[in-house]
N, C-alpha and C positions, 0 to 999 in steps of 0.2 A: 692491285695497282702499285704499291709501294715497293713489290719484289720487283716487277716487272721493269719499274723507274730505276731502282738499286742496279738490277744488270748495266741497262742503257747508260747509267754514270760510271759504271765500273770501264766499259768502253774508252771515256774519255781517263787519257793519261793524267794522274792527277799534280801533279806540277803545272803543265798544260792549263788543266782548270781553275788551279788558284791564280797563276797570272792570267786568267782570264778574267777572276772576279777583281782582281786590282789594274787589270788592264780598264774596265769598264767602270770600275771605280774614282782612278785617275782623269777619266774623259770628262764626272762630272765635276771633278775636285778641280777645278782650274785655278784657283786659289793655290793651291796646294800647302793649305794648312791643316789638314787631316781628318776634314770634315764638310758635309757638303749641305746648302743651305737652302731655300725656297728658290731664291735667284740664280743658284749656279742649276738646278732642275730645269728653269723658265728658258736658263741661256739654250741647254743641251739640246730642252725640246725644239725651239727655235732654229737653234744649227740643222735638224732634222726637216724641217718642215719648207727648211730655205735649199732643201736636195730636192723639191718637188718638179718634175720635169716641166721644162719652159720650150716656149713661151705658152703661158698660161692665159685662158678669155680670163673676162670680168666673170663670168660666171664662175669660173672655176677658182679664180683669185678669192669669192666668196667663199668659195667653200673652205678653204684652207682656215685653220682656228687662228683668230686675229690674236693682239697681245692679250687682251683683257683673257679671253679664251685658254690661251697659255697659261696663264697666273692662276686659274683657277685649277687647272691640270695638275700645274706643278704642286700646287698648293695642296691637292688631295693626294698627290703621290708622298709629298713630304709627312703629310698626318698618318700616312699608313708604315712608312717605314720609321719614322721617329717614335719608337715606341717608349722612350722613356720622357719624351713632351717637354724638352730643354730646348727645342727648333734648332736642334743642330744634328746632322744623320752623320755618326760614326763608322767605320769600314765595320765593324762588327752588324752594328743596328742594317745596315746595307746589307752585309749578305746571309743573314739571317730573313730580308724581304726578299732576297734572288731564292735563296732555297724552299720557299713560302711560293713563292710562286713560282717554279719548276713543277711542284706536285701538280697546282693550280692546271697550269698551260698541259701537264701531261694528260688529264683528264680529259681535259677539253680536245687535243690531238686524240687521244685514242675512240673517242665520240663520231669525229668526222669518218677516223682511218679506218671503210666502213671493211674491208676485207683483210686489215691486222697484219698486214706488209710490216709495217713501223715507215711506212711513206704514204704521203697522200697527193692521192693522184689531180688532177684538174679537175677529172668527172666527181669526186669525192668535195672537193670544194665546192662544184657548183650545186651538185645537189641538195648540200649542207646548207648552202646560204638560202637555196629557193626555200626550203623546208624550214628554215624561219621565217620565212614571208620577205625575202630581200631578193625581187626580181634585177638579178646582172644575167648579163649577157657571158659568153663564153668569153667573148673579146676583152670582157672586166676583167676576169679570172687570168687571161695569158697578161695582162699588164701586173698583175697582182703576184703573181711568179716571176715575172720578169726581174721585178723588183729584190722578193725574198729569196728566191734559187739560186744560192750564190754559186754552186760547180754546177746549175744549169744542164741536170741531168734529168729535165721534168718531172720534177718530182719535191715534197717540201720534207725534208727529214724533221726530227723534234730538236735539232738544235738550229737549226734553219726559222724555225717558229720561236722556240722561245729566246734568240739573240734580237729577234727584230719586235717582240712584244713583254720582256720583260718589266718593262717602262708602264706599262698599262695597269695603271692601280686597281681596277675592279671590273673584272670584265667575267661575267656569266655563262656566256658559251661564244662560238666561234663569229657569230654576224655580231659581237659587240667588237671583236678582234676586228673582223673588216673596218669597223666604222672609223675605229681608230686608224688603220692602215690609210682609210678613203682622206684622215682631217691630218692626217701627219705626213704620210707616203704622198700618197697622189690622188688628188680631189680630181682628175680627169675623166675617173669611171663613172658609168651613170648607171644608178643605185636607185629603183622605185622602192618604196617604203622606209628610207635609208632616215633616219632623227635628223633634223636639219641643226645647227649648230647655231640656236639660238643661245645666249644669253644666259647661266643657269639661274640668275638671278633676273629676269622676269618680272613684269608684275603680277600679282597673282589677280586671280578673278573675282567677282562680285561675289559669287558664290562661294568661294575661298576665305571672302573676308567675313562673310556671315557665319560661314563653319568654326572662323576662331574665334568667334563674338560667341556663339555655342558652344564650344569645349570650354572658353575661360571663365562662361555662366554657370553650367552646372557642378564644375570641377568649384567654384567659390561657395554655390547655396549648399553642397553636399558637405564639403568639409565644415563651415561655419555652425552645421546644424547640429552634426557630431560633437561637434566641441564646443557649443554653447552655453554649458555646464561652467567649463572653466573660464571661460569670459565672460561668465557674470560675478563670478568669485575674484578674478584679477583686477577688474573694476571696480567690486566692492572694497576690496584689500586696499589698492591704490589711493582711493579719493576717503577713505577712512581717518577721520581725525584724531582716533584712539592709538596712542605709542604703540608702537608693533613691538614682541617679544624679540629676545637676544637669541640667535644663533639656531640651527635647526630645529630645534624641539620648540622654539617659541615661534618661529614661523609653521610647523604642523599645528600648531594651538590656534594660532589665527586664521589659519584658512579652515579647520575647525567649527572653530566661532562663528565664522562668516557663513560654512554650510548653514550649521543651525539656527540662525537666526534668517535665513532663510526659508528655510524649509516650516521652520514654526510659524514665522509671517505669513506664505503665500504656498506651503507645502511643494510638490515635487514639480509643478508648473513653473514654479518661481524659478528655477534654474533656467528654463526655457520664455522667459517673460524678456520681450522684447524683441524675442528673434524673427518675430514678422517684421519689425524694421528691419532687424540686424540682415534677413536675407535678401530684402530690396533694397539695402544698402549694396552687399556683397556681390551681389550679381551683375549691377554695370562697371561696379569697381572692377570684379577681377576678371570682367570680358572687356575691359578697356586697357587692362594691365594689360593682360597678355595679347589683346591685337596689335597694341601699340609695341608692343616687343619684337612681337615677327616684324613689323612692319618697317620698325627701325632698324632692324641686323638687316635686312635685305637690301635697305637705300645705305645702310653705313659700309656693306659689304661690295655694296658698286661703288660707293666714294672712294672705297681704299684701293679698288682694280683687285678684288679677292671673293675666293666662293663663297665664302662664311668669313666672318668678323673677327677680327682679332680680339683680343681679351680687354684691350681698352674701347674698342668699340664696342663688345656687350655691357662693358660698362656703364657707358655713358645711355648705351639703349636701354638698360633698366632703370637708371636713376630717371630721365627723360620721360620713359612711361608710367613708373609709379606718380611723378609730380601730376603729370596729365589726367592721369585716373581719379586722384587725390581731390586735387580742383574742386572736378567735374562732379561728385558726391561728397564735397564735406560739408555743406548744411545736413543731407541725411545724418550723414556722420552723425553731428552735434546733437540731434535729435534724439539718436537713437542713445548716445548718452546719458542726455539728460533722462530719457524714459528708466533707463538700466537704475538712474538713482534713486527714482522716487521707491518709497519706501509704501507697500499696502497699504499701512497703518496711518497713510496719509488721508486716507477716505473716508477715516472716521474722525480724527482725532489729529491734528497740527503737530509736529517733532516741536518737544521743545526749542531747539536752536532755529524752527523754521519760522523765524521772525524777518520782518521788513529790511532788506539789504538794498542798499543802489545796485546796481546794475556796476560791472568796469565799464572802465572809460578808455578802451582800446584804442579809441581813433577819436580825437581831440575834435575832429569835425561834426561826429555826432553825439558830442555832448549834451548840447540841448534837447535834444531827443531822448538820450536819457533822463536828462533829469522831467521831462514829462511824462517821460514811462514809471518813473519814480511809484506813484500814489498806484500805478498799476501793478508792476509787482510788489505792492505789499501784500496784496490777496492772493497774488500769483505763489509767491513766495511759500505759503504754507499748504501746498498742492493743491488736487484738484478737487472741484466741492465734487459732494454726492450726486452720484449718475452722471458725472460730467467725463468726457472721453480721458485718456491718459494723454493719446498723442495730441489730440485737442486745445488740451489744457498745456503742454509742451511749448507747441507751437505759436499758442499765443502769448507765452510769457516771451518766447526770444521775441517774435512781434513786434510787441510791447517796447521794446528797448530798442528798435530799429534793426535795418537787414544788415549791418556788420557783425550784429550779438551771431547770427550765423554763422560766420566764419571766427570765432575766437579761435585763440591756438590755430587757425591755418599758417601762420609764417613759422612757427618752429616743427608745424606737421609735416609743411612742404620742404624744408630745410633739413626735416629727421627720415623723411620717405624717399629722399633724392638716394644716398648712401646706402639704406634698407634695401631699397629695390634693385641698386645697382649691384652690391654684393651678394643679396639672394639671387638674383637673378643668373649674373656672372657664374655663382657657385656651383648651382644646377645644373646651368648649360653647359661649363667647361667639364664636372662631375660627370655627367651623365654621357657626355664625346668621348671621355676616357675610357668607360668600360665597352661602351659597341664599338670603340677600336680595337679593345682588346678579344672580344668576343666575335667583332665580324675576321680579326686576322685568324684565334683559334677556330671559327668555325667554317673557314673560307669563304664568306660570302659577301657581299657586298655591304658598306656599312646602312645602306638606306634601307636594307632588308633585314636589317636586322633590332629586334621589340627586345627592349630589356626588359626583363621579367620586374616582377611588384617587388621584391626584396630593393632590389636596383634603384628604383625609380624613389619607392619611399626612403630609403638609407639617403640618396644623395638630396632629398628633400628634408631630410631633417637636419641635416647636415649645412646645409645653405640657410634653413631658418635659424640653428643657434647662432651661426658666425654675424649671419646679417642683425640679429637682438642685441648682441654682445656688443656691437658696434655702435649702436642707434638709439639704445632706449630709455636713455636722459632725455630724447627727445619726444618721444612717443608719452612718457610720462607729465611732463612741460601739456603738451596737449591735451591728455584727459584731463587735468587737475584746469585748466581754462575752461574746457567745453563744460567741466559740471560746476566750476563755481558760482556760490550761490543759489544751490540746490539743497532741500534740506538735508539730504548726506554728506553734500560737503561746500557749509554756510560761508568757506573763506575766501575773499575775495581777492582780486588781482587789477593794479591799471595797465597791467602787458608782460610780455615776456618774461623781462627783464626783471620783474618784481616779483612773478610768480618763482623764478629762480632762486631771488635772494632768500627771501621767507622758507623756501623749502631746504634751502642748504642751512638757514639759520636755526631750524625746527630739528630737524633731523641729520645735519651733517651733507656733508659730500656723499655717502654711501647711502642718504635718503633718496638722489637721483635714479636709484636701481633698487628703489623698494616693491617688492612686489615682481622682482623678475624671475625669481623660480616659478611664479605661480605662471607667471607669463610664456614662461619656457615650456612648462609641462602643456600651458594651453597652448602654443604658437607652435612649436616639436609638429605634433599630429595635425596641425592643422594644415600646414603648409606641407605638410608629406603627403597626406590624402589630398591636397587641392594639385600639385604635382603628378600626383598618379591619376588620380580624374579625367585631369586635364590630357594627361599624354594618352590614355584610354580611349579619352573620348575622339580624339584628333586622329588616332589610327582607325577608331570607329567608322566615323566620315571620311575618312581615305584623304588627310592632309597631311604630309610628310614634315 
């Protein structure tokens, strides 16, 4: 094919052709600042669509792609040709897409041109389009020539087809070239089986929304399970009252420590102690993260008049859905906490330091209620008696102190997860648009057809958990050190926020705020890379794009 395109351009005089490619460059640079933008695209297509022959019915006036329709055209044509993702198409980045898609359209002509003339005849089109299931008529086919045959010698040569479909950012074989022709050319021909020119943003279906309640459930219990090892370790490290050591080799000592005094307590289960909460916590968390993500790029992507969401709009859609998911399970949360802290050795025998504590006093209004939960946890306080449940005994000490003790650390969780979510999120999704743009242009195909392999998927998922950690995890920290205090692992108390910050910055310094985040990173790295890959696994699984 490539020899065969080689001759065919050796035909065109090449002077000729390069003012052709800045001839057509020019039409969309109207600016004429040397570069061409989402809106100068919107305008071109538009100038095109307004050559459609009049007078036009209502029905046909439907058919023509309205503005919003345009904006998402233009906007997919823009992500294919801006290959360097600055939003601005250079005459290079342009004819680097003309020559990208020349190969493209020549394949697809030599497909129809079924007897290798280098012309395609009428009978050649129509059979081409019935043989993809798009019943026209002959009478479709002579408007459709009409249109493209520009020396009108019946017949479509290949630069006849690719002057009038270069424009067409993704198109598979020749009935997706009509369809474009039908919404840009002339919406007059009538096309059975033709895609009607809904909306691509849509709502999606009940069944849609259960499939990402499904991908973002197993994609959370899968990865949480694997790495439940090191979030028991980072939570012991954290909520740990004992000075941590200086510098690499005393943090290897401490996490260490913390294996072994694990493992001596409660042996090789003890790393896996709690993750029956931990994965009935995880599983409507991160099936409500991720619905609530689709759900908002899709209403934030119709707010803007755009196919996909711009960068500040995945923003605000993951910061939005982590809060919301957050909410909705942080009593488990706290639960599964406080479980992670108790110590085996509570079932025989009380931790020294597990003596009678008040309860904080987070919310001034249930004061009194603490102080009558008072005489309750002082028994609560030194774990759970013999044969008594773990989560049991959990449950009833927050009880005890009333239904705010639930939600401790929820205001700088939901203040630390707004950011978390909105940069993980953000990172992943613009990470992972970049390489099936770069992989649907090298491999010619469309980018919706196109599955980034596990390398992909996990590299820009880890990649998006360090950046989102690095940002957030003074906060995330503020949090655990709330949910467990007053636990016998970690007996120090807090009346809010504000307090649990001073105490720690006056304990440990400013650099105490990020104690415990290598360990966090080695556990949050993998965790968020396999809940990414899972998740994207399981969503092509179920056939949701």
């Amino acid at each position: 094919m490539a020899v065969e395109l080689d001759r065919l351009i050796e035909r065109e005089d090449p002077s000729k052709r390069r003012a052709m490619f800045r001839s057509l460059f020019a039409q969309l640079d109207t600016s004429g600042e040397g570069f061409v933008d989402v809106n100068e695209l919107k305008s071109y297509l538009s100038r095109l669509r307004d050559r459609a022959p009049s007078p036009l019915s209502n029905d046909d006036q439907q058919a023509l792609l309205n503005n919003e329709q345009l904006h998402c055209l233009a906007s997919e044509l823009a992500k294919t040709m801006d290959t360097s993702g600055d939003g601005k198409i250079s005459y290079e980045e342009f004819e680097e897409f003309v020559l990208r898609k020349e190969k493209h359209l020549f394949r697809i002509f030599q497909e129809v041109d079924a007897n290798k003339n280098g012309e395609l005849s009428k009978d050649e089109v129509h059979t081409a389009l019935r043989k993809s299931g798009l019943n026209v008529t002959k009478e479709d086919v002579e408007k459709f020539f009409k249109v493209l045959d520009r020396d009108s010698n019946g017949g479509l040569d290949f630069y006849e087809l690719r002057d009038a479909f270069f424009l067409d950012a993704e198109a598979p074989d020749f009935s997706s070239l009509y369809t474009y022709y039908h919404s840009v050319y002339d919406p007059t021909v009538l096309i059975d089986g033709l895609p009607t020119n809904s909306p691509p943003n849509k709502s999606r279906s009940l069944a849609d929304q259960g499939r990402f309640f499904l991908a973002g459930g197993i994609a959370g219990a899968i990865s949480r399970t694997l790495t439940a090892p090191m979030d028991r370790l980072r939570t012991f490290y954290q909520t740990s009252t004992k000075q941590p050591g200086k510098g690499l080799i005393g943090f290897a000592r401490g996490m260490v420590d913390a294996g072994s005094i694990v493992y001596e307590r409660e042996g090789i289960k003890g790393f896996w102690r709690g993750n029956g909460v931990n994965v009935f916590k995880v599983i409507p968390e991160s099936a409500l993260t991720f619905w609530a993500f689709e759900n908002l790029k899709e209403r934030i992507a119709k707010f803007e008049g755009r196919k996909d969401p711009s960068a500040v709009g995945k923003f605000f859609a993951g910061g939005i859905s982590g809060m919301f998911s957050m909410f909705a399970i942080y009593p488990v949360d706290t639960i599964r906490t406080r479980l992670m802290c108790l110590s085996a050795t509570t079932h025989t025998s009380p931790a020294p330091s597990a003596r009678p504590v008040p309860p904080s006093n987070l919310n001034v209004a249930v004061a009194h209620a603490q102080a009558r939960a008072f005489a309750t946890s002082a028994s609560v306080a030194a774990g759970p008696a013999p044969g008594e449940s773990a989560i049991f005994y959990v449950i009833k000490s927050l009880w005890a102190s009333g239904i705010p003790s639930f939600y401790r650390g929820a205001l700088p969780a939901c203040i630390g997860i707004f950011p978390y979510q909105a940069v993980n999120l953000l990172t992943f999704d613009t990470s992972k648009e970049f390489f099936v743009r770069r992989l649907a242009a090298s491999q010619g195909k469309k980018q919706s057809d196109v599955r980034p392999g596990p390398g992909i998927l996990l590299g820009c998922g880890a990649l998006s958990s360090t950046i989102g950690s690095l940002c957030t995890y003074p906060f995330n920290l503020l949090r655990i050190r709330l949910q467990a205090q007053g636990s016998p692992s970690h007996p120090q108390t807090y009346t809010g926020v504000v307090d649990c910050l001073k105490k720690t910055i006056a304990k440990d310094g400013f650099k105490g705020l990020y104690r415990g985040q290598a360990v966090a990173l080695l556990k949050s790295i993998p965790s968020t890379a396999i809940s990414y890959y899972v998740y994207e696994t399981t969503k092509a699984y179920v056939g949701i794009k």
